[in-house]
ROMIVO-546178 format. One record per atom (N, C-alpha, C): residue in one letter; atom name; residue number from 1; x, y, z. Coordinates in steps of 0.1 Angstrom, whole numbers, plus 2048, in hexadecimal, padded with zeros to 3 digits. Layout:
N
   r    a     k     u     v     w
   A   CA   NUM     X     Y     Z
...
REM end
This chain:
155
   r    a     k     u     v     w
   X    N     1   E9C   3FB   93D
   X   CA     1   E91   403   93F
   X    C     1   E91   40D   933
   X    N     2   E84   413   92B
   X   CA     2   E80   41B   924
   X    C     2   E87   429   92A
   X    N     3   E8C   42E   922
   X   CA     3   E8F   441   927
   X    C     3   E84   447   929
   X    N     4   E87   44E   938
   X   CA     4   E7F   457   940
   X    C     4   E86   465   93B
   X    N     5   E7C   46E   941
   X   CA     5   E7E   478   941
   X    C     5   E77   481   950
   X    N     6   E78   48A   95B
   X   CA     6   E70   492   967
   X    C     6   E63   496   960
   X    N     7   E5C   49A   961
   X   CA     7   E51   4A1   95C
   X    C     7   E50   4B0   95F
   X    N     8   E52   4B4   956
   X   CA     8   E55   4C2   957
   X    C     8   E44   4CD   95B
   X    N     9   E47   4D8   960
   X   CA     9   E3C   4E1   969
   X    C     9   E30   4E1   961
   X    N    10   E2F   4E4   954
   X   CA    10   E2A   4EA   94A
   X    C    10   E1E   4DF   948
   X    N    11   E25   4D1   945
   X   CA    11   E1D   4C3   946
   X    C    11   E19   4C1   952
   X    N    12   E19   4C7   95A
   X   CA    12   E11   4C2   966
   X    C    12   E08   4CB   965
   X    N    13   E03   4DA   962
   X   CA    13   DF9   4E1   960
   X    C    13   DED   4D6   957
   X    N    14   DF8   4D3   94D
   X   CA    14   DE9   4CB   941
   X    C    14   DE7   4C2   949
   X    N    15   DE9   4B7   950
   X   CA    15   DE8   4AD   957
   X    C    15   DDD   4AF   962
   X    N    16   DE3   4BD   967
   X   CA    16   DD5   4C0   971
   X    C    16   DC8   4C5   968
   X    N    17   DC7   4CC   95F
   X   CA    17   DBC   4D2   954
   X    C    17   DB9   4C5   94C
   X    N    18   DBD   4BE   94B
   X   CA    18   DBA   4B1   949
   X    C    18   DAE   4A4   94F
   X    N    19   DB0   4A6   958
   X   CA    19   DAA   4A5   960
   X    C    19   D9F   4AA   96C
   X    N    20   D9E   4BB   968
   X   CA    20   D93   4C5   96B
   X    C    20   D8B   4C6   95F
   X    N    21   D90   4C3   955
   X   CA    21   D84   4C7   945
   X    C    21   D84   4BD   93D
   X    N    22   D87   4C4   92E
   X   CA    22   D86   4BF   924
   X    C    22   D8E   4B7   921
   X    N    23   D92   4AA   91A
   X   CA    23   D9D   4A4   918
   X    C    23   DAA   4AE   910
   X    N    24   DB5   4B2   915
   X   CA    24   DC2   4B8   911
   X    C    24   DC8   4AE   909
   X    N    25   DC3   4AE   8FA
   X   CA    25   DCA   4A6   8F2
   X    C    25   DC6   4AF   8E7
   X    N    26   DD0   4B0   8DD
   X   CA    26   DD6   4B7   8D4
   X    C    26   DCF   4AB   8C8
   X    N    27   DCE   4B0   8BE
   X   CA    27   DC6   4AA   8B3
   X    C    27   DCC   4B2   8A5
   X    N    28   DD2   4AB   89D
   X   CA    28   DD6   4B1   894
   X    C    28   DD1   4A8   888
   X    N    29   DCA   4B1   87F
   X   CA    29   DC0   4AA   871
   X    C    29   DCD   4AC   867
   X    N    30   DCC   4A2   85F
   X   CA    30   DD3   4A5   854
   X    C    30   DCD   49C   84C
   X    N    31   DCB   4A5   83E
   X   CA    31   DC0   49C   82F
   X    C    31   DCC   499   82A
   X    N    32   DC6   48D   826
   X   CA    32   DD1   488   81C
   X    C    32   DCC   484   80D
   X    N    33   DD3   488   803
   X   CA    33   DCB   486   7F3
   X    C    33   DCE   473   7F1
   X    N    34   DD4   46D   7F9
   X   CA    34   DD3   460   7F7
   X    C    34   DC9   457   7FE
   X    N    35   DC6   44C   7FC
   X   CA    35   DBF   443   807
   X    C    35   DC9   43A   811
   X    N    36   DC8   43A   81D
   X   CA    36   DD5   434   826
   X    C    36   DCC   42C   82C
   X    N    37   DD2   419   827
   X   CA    37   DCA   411   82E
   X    C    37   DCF   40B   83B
   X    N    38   DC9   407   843
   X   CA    38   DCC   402   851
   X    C    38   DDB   3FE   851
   X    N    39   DDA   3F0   84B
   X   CA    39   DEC   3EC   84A
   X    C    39   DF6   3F2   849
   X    N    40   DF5   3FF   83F
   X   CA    40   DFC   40B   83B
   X    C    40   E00   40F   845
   X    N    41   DF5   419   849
   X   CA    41   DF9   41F   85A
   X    C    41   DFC   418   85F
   X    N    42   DFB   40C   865
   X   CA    42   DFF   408   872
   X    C    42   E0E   401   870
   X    N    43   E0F   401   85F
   X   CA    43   E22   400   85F
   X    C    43   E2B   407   85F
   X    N    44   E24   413   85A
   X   CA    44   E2B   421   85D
   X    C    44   E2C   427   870
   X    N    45   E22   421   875
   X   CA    45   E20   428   886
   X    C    45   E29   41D   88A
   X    N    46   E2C   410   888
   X   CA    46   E33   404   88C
   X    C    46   E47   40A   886
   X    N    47   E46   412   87E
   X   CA    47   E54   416   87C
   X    C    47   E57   423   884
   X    N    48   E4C   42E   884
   X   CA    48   E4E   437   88D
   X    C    48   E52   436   89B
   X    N    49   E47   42D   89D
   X   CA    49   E49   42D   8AD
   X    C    49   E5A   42C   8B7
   X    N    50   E5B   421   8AC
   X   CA    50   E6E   41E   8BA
   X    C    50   E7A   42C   8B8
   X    N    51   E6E   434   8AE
   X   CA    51   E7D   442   8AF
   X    C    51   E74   44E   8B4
   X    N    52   E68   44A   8BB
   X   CA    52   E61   455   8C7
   X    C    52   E5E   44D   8CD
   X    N    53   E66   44C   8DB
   X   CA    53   E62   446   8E8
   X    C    53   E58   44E   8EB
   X    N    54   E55   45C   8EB
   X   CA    54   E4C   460   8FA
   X    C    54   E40   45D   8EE
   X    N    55   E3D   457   8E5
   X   CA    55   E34   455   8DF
   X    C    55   E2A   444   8E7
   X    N    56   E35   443   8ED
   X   CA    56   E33   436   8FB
   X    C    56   E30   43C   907
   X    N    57   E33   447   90B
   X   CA    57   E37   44C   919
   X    C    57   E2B   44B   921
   X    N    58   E2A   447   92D
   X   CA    58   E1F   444   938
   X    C    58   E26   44E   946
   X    N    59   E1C   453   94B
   X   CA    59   E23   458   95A
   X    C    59   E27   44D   968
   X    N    60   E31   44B   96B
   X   CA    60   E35   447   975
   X    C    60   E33   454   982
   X    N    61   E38   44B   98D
   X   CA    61   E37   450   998
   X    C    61   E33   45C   9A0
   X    N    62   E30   463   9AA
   X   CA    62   E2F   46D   9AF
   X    C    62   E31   47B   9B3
   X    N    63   E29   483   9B4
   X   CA    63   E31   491   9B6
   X    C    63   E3B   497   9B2
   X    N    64   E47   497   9B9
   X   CA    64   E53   49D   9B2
   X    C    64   E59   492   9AA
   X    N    65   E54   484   9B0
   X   CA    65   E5C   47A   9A4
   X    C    65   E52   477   99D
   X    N    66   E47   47D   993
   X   CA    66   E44   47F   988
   X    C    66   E4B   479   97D
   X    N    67   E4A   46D   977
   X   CA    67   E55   470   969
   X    C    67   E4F   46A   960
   X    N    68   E4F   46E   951
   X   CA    68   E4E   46A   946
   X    C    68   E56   45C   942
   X    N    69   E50   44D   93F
   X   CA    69   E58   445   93E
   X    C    69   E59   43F   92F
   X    N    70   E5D   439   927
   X   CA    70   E5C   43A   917
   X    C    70   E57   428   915
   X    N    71   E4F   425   922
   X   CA    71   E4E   41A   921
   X    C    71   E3B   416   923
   X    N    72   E39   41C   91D
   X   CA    72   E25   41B   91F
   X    C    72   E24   412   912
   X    N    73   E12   411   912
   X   CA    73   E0D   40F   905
   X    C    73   E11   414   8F7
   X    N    74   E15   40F   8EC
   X   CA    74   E14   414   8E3
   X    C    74   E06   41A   8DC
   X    N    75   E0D   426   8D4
   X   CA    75   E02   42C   8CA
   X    C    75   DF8   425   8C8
   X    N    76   DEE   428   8C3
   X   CA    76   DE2   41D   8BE
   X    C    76   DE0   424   8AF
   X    N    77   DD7   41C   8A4
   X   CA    77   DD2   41F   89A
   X    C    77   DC6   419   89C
   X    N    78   DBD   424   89C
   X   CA    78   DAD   426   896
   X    C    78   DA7   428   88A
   X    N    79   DA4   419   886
   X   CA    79   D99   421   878
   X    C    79   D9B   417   872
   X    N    80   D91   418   867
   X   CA    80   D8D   421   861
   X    C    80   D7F   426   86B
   X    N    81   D7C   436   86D
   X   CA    81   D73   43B   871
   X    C    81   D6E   445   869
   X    N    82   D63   44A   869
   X   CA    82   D5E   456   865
   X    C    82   D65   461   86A
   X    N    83   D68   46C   863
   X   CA    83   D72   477   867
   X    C    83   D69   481   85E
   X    N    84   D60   48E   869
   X   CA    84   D5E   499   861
   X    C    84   D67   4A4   86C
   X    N    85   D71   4A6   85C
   X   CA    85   D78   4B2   863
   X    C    85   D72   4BD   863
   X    N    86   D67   4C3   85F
   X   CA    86   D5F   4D2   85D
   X    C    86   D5A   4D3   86C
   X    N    87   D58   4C8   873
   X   CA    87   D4C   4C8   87A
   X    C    87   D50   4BE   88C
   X    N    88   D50   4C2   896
   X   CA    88   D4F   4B8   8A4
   X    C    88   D4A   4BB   8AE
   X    N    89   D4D   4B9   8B9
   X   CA    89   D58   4AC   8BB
   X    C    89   D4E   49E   8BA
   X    N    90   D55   492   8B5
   X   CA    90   D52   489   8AF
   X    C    90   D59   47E   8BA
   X    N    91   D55   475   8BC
   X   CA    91   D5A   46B   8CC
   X    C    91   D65   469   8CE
   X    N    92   D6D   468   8BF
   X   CA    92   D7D   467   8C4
   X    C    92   D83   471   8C8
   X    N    93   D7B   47D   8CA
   X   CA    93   D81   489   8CB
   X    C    93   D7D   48A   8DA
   X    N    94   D75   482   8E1
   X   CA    94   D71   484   8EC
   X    C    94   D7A   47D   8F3
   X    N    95   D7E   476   8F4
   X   CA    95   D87   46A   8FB
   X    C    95   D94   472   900
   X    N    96   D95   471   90A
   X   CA    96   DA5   472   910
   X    C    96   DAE   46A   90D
   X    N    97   DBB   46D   90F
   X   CA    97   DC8   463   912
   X    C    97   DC9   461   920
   X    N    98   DCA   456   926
   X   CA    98   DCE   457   92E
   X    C    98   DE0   454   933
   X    N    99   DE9   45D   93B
   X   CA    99   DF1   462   93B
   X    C    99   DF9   456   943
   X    N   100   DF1   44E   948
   X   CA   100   DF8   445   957
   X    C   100   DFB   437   94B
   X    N   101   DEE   435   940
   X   CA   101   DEF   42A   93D
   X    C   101   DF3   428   931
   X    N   102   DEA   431   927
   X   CA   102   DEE   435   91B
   X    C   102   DE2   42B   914
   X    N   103   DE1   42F   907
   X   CA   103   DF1   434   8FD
   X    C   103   DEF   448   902
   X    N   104   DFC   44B   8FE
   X   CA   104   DF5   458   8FD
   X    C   104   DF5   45F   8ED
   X    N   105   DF5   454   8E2
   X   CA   105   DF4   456   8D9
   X    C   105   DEE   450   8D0
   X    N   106   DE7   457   8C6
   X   CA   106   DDA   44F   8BA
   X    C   106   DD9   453   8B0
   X    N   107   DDB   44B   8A9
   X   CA   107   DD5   44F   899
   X    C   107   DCB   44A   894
   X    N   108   DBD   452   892
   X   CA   108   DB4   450   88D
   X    C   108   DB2   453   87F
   X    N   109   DAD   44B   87B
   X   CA   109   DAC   44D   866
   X    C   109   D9F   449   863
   X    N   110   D9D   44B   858
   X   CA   110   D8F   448   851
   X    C   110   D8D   452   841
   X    N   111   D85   44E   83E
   X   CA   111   D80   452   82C
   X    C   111   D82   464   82B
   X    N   112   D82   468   820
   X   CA   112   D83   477   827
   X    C   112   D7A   47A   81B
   X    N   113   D6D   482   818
   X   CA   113   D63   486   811
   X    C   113   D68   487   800
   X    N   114   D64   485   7F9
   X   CA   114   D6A   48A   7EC
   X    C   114   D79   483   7E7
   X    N   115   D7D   475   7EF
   X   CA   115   D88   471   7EB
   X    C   115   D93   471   7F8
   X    N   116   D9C   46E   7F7
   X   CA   116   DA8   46B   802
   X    C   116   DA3   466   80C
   X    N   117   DAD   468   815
   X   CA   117   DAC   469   826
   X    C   117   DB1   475   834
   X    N   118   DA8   46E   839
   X   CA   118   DAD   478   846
   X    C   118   DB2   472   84F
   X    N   119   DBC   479   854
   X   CA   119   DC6   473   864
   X    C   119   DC5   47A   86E
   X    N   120   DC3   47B   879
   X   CA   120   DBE   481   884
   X    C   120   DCC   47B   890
   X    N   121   DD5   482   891
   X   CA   121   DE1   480   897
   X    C   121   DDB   484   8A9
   X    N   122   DD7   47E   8B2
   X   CA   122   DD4   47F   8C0
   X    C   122   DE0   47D   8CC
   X    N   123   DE1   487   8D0
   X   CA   123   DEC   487   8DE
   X    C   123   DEC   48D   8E8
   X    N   124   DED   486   8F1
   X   CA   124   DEE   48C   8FE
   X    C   124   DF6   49C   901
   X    N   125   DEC   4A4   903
   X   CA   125   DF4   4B3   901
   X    C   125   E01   4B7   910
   X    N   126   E01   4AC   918
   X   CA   126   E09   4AA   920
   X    C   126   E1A   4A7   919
   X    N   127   E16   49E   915
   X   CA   127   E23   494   910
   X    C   127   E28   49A   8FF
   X    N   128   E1E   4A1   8FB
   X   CA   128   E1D   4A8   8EC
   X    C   128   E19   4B7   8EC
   X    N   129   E24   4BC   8E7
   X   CA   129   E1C   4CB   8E4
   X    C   129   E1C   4CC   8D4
   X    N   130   E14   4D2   8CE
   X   CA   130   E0D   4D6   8C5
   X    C   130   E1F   4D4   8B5
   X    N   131   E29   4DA   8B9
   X   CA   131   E37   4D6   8B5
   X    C   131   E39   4C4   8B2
   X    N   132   E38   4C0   8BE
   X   CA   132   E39   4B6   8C2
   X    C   132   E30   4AC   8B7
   X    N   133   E28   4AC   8B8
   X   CA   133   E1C   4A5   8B3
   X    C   133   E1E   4A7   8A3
   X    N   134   E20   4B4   8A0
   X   CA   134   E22   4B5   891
   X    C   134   E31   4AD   88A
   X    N   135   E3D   4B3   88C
   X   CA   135   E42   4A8   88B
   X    C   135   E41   49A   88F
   X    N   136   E3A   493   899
   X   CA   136   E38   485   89B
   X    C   136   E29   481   887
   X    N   137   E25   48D   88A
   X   CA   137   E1D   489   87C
   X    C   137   E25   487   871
   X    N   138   E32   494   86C
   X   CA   138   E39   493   862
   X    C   138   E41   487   85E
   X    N   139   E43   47F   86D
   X   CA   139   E4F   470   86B
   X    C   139   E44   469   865
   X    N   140   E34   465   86A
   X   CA   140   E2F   460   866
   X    C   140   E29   460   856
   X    N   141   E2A   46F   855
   X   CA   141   E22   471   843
   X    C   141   E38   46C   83F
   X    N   142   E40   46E   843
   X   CA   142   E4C   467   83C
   X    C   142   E4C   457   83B
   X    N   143   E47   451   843
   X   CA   143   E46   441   846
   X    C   143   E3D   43E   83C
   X    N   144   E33   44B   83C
   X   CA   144   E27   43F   82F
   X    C   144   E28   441   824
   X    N   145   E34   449   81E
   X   CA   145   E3E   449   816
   X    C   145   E4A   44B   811
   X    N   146   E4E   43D   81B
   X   CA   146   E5D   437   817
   X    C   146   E6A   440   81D
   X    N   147   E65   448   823
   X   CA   147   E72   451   821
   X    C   147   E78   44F   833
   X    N   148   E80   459   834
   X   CA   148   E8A   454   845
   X    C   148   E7F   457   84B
   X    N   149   E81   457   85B
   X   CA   149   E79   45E   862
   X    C   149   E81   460   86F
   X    N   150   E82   46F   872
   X   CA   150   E8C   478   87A
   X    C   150   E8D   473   889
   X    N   151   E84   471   890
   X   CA   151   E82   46C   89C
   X    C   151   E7F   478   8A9
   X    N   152   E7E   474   8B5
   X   CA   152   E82   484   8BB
   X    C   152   E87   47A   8CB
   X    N   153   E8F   47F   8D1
   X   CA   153   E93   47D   8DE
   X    C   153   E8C   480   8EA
   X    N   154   E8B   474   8F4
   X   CA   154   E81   471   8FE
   X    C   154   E8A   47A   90A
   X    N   155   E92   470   90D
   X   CA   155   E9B   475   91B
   X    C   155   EA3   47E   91A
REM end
């Protein structure tokens, strides 16, 4: 089995606000001066992935047995899409994760105005806090060039 983790108090707030409102997903833009094509990313997200499980994680079971499992859907890659960062929310920005099934993670890309690209790092603000998500971006801007990539621990 994939490493679990309980689900801690804090993640059950987003989970319920999740579910009362707006989607609780953390969106982090980052320009890039290069162009990153589909295959690119998705061989750099294909190396990330097996050293961030909760980058997998789905919720199992009930109430007090709540837990985080490292065994959901993988991340997905979107794009090439239109990406205006000045300006939203724009549909992928609309979309939830869903928590039970997943993924609860996405990378959306597309052209970025004037040259490069944009990546739009999407996570479940449950399973990711704002920390979380930024380093999960850092392994990936190291994957799409060459370099290690640190990992982080599920259970």
């Amino acid at each position: 089995m994939a490493g679990s983790r309980a689900l801690f108090g804090l993640e059950r707030v987003w989970l319920v606000a999740d579910r009362t409102g707006p989607p609780f997903v953390n969106q982090l833009v980052v320009e890039l001066d290069g162009v990153v094509a589909g295959d690119a990313l998705q061989a750099a997200v294909d190396r990330v992935l097996p050293l961030w499980p909760a980058a997998r994680a789905r919720l199992t079971g009930a109430l007090a047995w709540t837990r985080w499992t490292g065994d959901g859907a993988p991340a997905r890659v979107i794009g090439p899409v239109p990406i205006a960062v000045d300006r939203g929310p724009v549909p992928y920005e609309l979309c939830r994760r869903d928590p039970h099934s997943g993924p609860l993670v996405e990378w959306v890309f597309g052209p970025r105005a004037g040259g490069g690209s944009v990546l739009v790092l999407r996570t479940h603000h449950a399973a990711f806090d704002g920390r979380a998500a930024w380093s999960l971006a850092e392994d990936l801007g190291a994957a799409l060039r060459g370099e290690p990539v640190r990992g982080a621990r599920f259970d």
